[in-house]
C-alpha positions in Angstrom: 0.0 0.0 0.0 3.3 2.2 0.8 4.1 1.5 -3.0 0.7 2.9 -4.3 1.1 5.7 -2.5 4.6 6.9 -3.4 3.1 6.4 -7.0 0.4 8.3 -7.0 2.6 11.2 -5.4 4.9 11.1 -7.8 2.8 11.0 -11.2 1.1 14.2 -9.2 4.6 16.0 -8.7 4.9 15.2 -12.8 1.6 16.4 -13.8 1.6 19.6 -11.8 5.5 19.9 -13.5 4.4 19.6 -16.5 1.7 22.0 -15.9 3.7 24.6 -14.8 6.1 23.9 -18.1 3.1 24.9 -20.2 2.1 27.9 -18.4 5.9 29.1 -18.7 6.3 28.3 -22.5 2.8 29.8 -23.1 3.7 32.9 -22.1 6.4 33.3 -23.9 4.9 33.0 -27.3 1.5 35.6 -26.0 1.3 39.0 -26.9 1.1 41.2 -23.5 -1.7 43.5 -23.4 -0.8 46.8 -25.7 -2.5 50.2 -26.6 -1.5 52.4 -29.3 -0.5 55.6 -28.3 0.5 59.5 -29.2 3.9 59.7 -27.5 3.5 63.4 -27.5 0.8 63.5 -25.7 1.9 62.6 -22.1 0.2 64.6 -19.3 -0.8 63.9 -15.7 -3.1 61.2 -16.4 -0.7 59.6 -19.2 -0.6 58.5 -23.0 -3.5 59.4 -25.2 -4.4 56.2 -26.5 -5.1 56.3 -30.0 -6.8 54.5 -32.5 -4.8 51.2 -33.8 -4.5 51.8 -37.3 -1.8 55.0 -36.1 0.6 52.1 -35.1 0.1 50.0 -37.3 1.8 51.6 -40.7 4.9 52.7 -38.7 5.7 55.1 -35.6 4.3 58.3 -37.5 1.3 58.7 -38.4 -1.1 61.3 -40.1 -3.9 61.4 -38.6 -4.5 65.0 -37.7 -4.3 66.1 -34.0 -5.0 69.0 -32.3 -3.1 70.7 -30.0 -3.6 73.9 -27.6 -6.1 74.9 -30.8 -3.9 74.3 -33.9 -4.2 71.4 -36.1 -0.3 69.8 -36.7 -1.7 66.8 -38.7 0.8 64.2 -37.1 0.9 61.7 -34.5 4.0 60.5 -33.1 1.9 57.5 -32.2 3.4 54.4 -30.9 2.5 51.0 -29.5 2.9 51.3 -25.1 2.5 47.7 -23.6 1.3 46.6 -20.4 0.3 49.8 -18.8 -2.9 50.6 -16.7 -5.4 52.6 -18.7 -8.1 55.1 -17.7 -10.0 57.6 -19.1 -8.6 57.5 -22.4 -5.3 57.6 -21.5 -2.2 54.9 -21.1 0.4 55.2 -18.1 2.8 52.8 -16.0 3.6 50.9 -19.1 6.5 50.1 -21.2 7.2 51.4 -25.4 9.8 48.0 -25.4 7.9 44.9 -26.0 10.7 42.2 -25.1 10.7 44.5 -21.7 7.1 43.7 -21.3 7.5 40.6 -22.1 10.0 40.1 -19.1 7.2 41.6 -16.9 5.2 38.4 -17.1 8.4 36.5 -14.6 8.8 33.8 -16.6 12.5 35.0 -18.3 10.9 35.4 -21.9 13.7 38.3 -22.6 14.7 36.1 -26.1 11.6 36.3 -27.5 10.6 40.2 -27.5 11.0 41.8 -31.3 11.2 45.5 -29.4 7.9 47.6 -29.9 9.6 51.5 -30.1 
C-alpha cells in the first residue's frame, strides 16, 4: 500500500511539473496586453491612447491632432505595452515589447521583437 502511495505522489509531482512547463512556454509566445499611443501627448493622467490603425503603418502617423487649438496633422503614435489605462489615457507601461515581455516572470527576454 506504501508502493501505491509513493506512485500516485509522484505522477502528481509530474503532472503539476508539466503544468507549470506549459504555463511558462505559453507565455512566452502571448502577446502582452498593448495600446497604441501618441507619444507626445503625455500629461498627468498619461498617453492618449489612439486609434490602432496610427501604429500599425509605422511610428508616425497622419492622422491629424489638435493641439492647444492648432491642427499639426501628425501623430508621433506608438504602441505602449502593459500599462494601466483610464479615461482614455495609457500610463505605468513600457514602449519595449521584449521589456514587457520580461514583466510576465517567466524569463521570456529572447523572444521580444522591441515595440519602439
Amino acid at each position: 500500500m506504501a508502493d501505491q502511495r509513493r506512485k500516485l505522489r509522484s505522477s502528481t509531482v509530474v503532472l503539476g511539473g508539466m503544468g507549470v512547463l506549459a504555463a511558462a512556454l505559453t507565455s512566452c509566445g502571448s502577446d502582452p496586453d498593448r495600446r497604441c499611443v501618441d507619444r507626445d501627448s503625455y500629461e498627468y493622467e498619461g498617453y492618449k491612447i489612439v486609434a490602432d490603425k496610427n501604429c500599425k503603418s509605422g511610428s508616425t502617423s497622419t492622422s491629424g491632432k489638435s493641439r492647444g487649438g492648432s491642427r499639426t496633422g501628425t501623430v508621433d503614435a506608438a504602441w505602449y505595452y502593459d500599462s494601466d489605462v483610464s479615461a482614455g489615457y495609457a500610463d505605468y507601461g513600457t514602449f519595449s515589447r521584449s521589456e514587457a515581455v520580461d514583466r510576465e516572470g517567466f524569463g521570456c527576454s529572447g523572444s521580444g521583437s522591441g515595440g519602439g
